[in-house]
Biotite code that builds the C-alpha atoms (Angstrom):
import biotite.structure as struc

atoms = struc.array([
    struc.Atom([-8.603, -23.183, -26.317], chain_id="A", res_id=1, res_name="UNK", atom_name="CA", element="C"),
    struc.Atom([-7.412, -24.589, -23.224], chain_id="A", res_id=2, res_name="UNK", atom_name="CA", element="C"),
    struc.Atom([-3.128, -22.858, -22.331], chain_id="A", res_id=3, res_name="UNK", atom_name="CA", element="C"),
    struc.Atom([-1.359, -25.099, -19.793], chain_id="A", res_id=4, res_name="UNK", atom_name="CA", element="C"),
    struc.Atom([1.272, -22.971, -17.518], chain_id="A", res_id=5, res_name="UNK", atom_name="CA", element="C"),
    struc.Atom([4.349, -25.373, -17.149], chain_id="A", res_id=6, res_name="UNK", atom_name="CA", element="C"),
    struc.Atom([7.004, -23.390, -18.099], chain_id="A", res_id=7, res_name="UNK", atom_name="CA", element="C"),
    struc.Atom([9.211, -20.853, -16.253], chain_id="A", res_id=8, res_name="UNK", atom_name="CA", element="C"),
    struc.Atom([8.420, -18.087, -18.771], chain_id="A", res_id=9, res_name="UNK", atom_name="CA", element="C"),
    struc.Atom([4.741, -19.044, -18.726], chain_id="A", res_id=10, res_name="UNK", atom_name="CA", element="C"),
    struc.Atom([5.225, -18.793, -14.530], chain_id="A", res_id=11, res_name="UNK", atom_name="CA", element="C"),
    struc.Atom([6.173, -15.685, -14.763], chain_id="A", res_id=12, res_name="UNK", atom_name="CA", element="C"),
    struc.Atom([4.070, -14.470, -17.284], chain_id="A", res_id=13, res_name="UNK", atom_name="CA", element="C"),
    struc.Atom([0.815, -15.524, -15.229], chain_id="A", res_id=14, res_name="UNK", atom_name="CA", element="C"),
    struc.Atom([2.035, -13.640, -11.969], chain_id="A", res_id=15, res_name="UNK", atom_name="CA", element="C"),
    struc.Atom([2.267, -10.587, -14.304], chain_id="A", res_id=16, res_name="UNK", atom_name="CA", element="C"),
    struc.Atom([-0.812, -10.715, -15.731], chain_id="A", res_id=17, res_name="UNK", atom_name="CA", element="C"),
    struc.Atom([-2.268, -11.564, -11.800], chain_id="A", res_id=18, res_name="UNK", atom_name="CA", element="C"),
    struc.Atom([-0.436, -8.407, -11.003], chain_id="A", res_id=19, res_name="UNK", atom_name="CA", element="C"),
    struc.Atom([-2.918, -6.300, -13.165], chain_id="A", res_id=20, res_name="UNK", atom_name="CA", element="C"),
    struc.Atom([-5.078, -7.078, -10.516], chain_id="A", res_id=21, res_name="UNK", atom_name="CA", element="C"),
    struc.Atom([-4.862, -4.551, -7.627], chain_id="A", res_id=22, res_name="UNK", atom_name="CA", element="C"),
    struc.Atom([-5.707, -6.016, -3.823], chain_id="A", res_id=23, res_name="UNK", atom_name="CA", element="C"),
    struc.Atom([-5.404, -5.390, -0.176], chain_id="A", res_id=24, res_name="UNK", atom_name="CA", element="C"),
    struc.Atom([-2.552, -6.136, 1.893], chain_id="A", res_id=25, res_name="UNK", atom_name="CA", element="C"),
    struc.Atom([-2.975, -7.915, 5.270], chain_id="A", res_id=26, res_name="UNK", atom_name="CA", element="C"),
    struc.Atom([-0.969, -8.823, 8.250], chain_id="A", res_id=27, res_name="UNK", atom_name="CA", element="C"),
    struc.Atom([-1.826, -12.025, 9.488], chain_id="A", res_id=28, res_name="UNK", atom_name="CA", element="C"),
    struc.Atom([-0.245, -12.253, 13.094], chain_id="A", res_id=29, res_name="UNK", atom_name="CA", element="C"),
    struc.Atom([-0.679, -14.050, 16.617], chain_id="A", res_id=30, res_name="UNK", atom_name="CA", element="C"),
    struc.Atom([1.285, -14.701, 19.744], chain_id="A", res_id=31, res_name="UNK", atom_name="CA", element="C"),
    struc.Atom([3.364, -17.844, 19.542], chain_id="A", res_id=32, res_name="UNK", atom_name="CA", element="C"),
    struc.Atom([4.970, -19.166, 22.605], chain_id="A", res_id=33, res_name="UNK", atom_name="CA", element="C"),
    struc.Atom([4.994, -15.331, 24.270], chain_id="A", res_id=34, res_name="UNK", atom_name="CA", element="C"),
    struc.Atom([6.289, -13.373, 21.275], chain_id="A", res_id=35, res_name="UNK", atom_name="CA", element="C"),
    struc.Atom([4.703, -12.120, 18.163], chain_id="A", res_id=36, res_name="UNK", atom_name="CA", element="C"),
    struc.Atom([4.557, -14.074, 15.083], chain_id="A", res_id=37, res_name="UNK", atom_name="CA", element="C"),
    struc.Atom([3.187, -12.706, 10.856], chain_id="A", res_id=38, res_name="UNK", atom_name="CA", element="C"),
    struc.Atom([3.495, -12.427, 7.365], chain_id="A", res_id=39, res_name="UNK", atom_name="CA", element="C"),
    struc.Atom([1.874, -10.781, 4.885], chain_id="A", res_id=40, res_name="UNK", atom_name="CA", element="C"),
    struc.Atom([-0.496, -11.663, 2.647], chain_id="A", res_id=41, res_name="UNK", atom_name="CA", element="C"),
    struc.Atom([-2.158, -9.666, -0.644], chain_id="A", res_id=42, res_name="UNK", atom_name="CA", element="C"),
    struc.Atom([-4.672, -12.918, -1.437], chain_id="A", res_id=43, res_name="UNK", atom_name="CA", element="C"),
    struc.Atom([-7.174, -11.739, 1.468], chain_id="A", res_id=44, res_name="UNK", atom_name="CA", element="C"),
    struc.Atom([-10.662, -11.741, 0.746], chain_id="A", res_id=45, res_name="UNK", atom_name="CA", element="C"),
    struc.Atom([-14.463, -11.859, 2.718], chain_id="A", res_id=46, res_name="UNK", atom_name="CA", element="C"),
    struc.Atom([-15.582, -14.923, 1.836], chain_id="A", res_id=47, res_name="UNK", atom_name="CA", element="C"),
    struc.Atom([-19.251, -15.400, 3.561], chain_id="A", res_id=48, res_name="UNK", atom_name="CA", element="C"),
    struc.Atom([-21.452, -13.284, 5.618], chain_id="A", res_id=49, res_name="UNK", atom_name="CA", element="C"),
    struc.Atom([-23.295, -15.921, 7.573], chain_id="A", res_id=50, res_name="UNK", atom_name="CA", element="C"),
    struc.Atom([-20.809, -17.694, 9.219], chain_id="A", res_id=51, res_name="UNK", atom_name="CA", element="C"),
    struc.Atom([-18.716, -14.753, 9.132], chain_id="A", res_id=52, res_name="UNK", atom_name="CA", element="C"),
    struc.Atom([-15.762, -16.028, 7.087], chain_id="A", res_id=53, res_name="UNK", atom_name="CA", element="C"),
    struc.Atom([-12.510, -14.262, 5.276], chain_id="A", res_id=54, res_name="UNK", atom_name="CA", element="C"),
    struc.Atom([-9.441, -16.067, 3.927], chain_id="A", res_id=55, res_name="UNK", atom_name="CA", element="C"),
    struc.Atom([-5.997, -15.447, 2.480], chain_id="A", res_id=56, res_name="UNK", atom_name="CA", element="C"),
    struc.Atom([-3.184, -17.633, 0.297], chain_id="A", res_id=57, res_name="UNK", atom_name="CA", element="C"),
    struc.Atom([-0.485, -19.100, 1.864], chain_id="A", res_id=58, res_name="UNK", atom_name="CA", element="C"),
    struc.Atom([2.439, -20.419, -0.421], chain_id="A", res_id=59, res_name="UNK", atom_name="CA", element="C"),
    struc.Atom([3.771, -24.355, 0.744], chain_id="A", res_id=60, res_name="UNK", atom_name="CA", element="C"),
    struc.Atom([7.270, -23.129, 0.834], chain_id="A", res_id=61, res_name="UNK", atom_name="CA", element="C"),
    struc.Atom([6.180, -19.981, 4.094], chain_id="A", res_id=62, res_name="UNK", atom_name="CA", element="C"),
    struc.Atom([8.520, -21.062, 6.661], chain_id="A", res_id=63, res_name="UNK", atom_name="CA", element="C"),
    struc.Atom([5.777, -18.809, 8.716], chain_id="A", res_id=64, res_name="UNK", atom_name="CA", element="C"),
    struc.Atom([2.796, -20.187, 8.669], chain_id="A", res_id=65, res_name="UNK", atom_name="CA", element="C"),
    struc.Atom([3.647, -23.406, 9.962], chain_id="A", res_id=66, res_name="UNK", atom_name="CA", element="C"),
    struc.Atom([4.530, -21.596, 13.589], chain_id="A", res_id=67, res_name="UNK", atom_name="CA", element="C"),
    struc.Atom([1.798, -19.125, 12.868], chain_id="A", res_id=68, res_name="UNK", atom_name="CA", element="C"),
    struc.Atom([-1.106, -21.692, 12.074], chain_id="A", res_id=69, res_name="UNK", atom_name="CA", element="C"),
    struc.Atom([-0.526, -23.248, 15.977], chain_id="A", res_id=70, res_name="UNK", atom_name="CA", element="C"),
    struc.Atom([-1.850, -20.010, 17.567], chain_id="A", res_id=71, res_name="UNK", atom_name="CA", element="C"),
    struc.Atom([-5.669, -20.567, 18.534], chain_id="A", res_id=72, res_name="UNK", atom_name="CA", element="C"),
    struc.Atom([-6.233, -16.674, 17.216], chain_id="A", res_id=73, res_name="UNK", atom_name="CA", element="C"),
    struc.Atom([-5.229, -14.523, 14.289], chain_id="A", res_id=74, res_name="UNK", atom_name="CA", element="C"),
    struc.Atom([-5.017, -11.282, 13.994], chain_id="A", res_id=75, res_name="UNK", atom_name="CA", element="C"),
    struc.Atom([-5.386, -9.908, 10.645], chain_id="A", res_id=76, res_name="UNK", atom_name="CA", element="C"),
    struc.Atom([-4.845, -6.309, 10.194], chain_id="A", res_id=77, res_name="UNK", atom_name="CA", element="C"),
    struc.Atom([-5.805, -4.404, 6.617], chain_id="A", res_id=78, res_name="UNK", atom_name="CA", element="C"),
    struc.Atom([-2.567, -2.302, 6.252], chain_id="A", res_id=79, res_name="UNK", atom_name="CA", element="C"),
    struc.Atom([-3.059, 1.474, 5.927], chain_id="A", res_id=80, res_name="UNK", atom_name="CA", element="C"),
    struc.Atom([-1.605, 3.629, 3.305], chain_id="A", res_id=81, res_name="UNK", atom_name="CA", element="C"),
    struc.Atom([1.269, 4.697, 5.743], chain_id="A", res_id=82, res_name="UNK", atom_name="CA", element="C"),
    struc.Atom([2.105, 1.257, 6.748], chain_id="A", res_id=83, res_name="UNK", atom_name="CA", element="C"),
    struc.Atom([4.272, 0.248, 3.951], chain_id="A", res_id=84, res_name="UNK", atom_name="CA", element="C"),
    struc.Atom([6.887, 0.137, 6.108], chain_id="A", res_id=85, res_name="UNK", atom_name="CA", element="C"),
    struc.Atom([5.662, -2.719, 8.019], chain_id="A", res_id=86, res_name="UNK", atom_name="CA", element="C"),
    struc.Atom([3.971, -4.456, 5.013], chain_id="A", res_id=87, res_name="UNK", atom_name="CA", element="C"),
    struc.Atom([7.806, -4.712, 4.101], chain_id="A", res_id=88, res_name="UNK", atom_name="CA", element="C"),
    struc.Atom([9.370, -5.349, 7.196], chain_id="A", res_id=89, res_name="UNK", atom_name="CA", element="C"),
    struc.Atom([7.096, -8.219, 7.909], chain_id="A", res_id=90, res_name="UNK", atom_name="CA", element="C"),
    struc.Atom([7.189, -9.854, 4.482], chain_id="A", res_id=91, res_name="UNK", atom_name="CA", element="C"),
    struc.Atom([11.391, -9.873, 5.334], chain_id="A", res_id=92, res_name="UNK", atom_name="CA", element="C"),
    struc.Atom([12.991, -12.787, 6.969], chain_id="A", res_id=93, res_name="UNK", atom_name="CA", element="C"),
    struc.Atom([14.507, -10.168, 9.917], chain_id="A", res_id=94, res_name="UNK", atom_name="CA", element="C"),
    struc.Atom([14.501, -12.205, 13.030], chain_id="A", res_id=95, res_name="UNK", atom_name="CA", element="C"),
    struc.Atom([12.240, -9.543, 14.879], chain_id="A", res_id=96, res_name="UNK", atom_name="CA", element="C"),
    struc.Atom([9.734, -8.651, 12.145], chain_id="A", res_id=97, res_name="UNK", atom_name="CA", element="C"),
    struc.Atom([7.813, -6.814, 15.004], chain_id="A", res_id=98, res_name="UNK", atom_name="CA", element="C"),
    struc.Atom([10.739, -4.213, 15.684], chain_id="A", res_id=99, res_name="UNK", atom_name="CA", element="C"),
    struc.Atom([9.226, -0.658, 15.688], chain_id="A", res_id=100, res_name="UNK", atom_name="CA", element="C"),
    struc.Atom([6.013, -1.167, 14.692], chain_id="A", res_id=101, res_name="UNK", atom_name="CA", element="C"),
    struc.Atom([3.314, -0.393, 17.152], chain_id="A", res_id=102, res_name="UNK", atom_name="CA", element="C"),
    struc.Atom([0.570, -3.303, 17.918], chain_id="A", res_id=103, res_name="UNK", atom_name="CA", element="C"),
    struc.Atom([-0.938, -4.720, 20.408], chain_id="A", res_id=104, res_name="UNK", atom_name="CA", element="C"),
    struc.Atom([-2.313, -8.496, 21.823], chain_id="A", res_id=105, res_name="UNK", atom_name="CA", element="C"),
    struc.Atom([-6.491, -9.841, 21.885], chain_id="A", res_id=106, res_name="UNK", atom_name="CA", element="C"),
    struc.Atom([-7.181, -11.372, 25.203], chain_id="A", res_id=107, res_name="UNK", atom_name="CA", element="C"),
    struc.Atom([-6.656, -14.556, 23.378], chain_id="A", res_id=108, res_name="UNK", atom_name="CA", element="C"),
    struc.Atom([-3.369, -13.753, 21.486], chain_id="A", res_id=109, res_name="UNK", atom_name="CA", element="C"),
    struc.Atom([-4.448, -12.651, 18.358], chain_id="A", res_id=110, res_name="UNK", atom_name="CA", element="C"),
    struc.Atom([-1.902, -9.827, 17.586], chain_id="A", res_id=111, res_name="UNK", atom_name="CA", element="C"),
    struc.Atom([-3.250, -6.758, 15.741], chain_id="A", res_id=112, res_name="UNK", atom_name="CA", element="C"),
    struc.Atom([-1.153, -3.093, 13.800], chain_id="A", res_id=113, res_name="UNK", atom_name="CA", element="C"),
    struc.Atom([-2.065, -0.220, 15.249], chain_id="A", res_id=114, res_name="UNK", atom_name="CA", element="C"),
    struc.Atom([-3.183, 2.219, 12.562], chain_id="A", res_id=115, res_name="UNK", atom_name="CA", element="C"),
    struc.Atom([-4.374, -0.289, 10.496], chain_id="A", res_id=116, res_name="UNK", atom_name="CA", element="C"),
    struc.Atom([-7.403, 0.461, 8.767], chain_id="A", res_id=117, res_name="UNK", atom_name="CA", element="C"),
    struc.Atom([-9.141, -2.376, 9.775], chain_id="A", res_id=118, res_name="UNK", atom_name="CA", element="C"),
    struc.Atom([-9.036, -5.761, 11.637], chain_id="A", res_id=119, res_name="UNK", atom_name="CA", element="C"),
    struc.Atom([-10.459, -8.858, 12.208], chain_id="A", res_id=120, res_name="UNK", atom_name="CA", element="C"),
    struc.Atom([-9.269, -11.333, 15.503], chain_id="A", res_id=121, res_name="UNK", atom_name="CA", element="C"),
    struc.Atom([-10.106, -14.975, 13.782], chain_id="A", res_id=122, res_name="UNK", atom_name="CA", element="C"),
    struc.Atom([-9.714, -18.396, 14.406], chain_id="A", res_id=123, res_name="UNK", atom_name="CA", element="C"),
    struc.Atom([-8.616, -21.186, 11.667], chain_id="A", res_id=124, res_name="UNK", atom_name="CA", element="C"),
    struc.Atom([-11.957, -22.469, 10.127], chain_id="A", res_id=125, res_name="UNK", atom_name="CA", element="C"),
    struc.Atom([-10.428, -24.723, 7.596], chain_id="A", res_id=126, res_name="UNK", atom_name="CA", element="C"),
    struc.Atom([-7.248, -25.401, 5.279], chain_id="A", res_id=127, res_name="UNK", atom_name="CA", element="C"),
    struc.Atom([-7.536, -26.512, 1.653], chain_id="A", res_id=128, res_name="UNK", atom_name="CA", element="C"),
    struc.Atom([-4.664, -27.422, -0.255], chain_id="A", res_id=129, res_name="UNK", atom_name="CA", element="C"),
    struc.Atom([-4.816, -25.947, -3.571], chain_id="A", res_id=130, res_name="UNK", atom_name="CA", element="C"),
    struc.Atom([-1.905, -25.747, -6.369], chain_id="A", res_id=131, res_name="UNK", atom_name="CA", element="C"),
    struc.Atom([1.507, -24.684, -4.548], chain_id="A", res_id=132, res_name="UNK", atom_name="CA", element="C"),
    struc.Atom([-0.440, -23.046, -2.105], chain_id="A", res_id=133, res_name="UNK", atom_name="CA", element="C"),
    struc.Atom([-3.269, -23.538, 0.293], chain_id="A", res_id=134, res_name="UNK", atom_name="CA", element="C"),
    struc.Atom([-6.477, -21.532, 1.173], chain_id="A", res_id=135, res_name="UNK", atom_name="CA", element="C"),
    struc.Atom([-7.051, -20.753, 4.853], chain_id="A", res_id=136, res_name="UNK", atom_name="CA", element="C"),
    struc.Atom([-10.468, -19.601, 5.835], chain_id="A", res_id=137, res_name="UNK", atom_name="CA", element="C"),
    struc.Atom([-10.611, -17.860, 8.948], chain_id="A", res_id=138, res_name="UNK", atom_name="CA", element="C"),
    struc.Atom([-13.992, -17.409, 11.160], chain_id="A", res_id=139, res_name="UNK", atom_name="CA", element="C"),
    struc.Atom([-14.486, -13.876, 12.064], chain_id="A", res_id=140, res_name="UNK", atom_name="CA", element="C"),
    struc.Atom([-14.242, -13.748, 16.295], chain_id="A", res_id=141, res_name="UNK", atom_name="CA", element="C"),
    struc.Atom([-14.542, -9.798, 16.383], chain_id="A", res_id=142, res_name="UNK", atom_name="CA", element="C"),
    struc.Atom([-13.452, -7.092, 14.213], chain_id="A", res_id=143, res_name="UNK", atom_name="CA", element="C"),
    struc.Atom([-13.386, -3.009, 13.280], chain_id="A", res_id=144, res_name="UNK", atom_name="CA", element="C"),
    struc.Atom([-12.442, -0.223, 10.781], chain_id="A", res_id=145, res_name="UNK", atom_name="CA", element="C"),
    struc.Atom([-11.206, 3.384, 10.769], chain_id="A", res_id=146, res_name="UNK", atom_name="CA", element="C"),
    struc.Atom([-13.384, 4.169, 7.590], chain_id="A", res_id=147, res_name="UNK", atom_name="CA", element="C"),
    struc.Atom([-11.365, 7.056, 7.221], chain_id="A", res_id=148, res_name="UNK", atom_name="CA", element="C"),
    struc.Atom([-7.988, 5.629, 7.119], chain_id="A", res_id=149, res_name="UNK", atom_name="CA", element="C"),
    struc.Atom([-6.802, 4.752, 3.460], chain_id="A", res_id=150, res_name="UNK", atom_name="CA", element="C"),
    struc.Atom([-5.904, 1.398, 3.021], chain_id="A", res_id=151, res_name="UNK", atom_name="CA", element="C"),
    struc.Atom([-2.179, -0.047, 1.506], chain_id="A", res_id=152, res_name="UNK", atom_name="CA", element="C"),
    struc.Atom([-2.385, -1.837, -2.013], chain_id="A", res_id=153, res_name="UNK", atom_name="CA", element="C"),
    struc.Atom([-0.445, -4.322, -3.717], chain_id="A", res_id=154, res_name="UNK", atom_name="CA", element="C"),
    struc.Atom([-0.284, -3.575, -7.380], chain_id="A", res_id=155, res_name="UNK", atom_name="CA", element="C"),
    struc.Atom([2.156, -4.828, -10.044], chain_id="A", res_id=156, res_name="UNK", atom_name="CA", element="C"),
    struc.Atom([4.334, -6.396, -7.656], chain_id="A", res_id=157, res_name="UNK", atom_name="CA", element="C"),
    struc.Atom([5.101, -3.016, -5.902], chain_id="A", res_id=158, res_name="UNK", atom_name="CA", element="C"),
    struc.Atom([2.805, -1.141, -2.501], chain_id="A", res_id=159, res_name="UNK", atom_name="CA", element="C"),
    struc.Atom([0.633, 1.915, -3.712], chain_id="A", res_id=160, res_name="UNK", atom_name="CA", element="C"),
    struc.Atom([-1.150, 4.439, -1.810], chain_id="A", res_id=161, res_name="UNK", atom_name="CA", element="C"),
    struc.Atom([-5.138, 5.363, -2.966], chain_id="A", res_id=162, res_name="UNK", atom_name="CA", element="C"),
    struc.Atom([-5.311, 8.515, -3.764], chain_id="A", res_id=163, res_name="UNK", atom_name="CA", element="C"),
])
């Protein structure tokens, strides 16, 4: 039995039931013309080992990502527990999303959280439109974790902490 989602109620429905699904939450953030440029993203994932490859969603309607996809390095920073904070602040439309929060630049721009329990500096590998939103798969440039530093999680529309 094949369900078609075309209505608003069916819309909604489906990002309820995608909401069951826990995930990461990501900044995704360069230097653009001398100041610092993100968003957030909870669609990241590793995607191959050999070329080293991760991606994340991006929705058609990000006024973001258009400035953010010129950079010739991301950052992309796995959010810690205690960063919730800045998960919000940078999924705002503030004018300074950056305000307060400590990070700091790549030689080649990529711009990276401090405290972040991991990070990757990457480089757009390719773009592929899908739905109302497109996949961008990044090539891994260089990259580390605090192992012991509890990652932030995007459940059921809300942040949670592992505990």
């Amino acid at each position: 039995m094949t369900t078609v989602v075309s209505s608003l109620t069916d819309q909604q429905r489906l990002r309820q039931v995608f909401g069951t699904f826990p995930s990461g939450v990501v900044a995704v953030a360069a230097l653009v013309s001398a100041a610092p440029v993100g968003l957030v993203a909870s669609s990241f994932t590793s995607v191959s080992l050999d070329p080293p490859l991760v991606s994340f969603c991006i929705a058609h309607t990000s006024t973001t990502w258009p400035t953010l996809r010129t950079a010739p390095r991301l950052g992309v920073s796995i959010l810690s527990g205690a960063q919730e904070r800045a998960g919000r602040q940078l999924a705002g439309r503030a004018a300074d999303r950056f305000a307060d929060l400590s990070w700091r630049t790549t030689e080649d721009g990529a711009v990276l959280l401090e405290q972040a329990s991991g990070w990757f500096e990457t480089s757009i590998e390719q773009e592929v439109r899908a739905g109302d939103h497109d996949i961008v798969v990044l090539r891994v440039r260089d990259l580390d974790a605090h192992h012991d530093v509890t990652p932030l999680v995007f459940h059921a529309s809300q942040f949670r902490r592992l505990e």
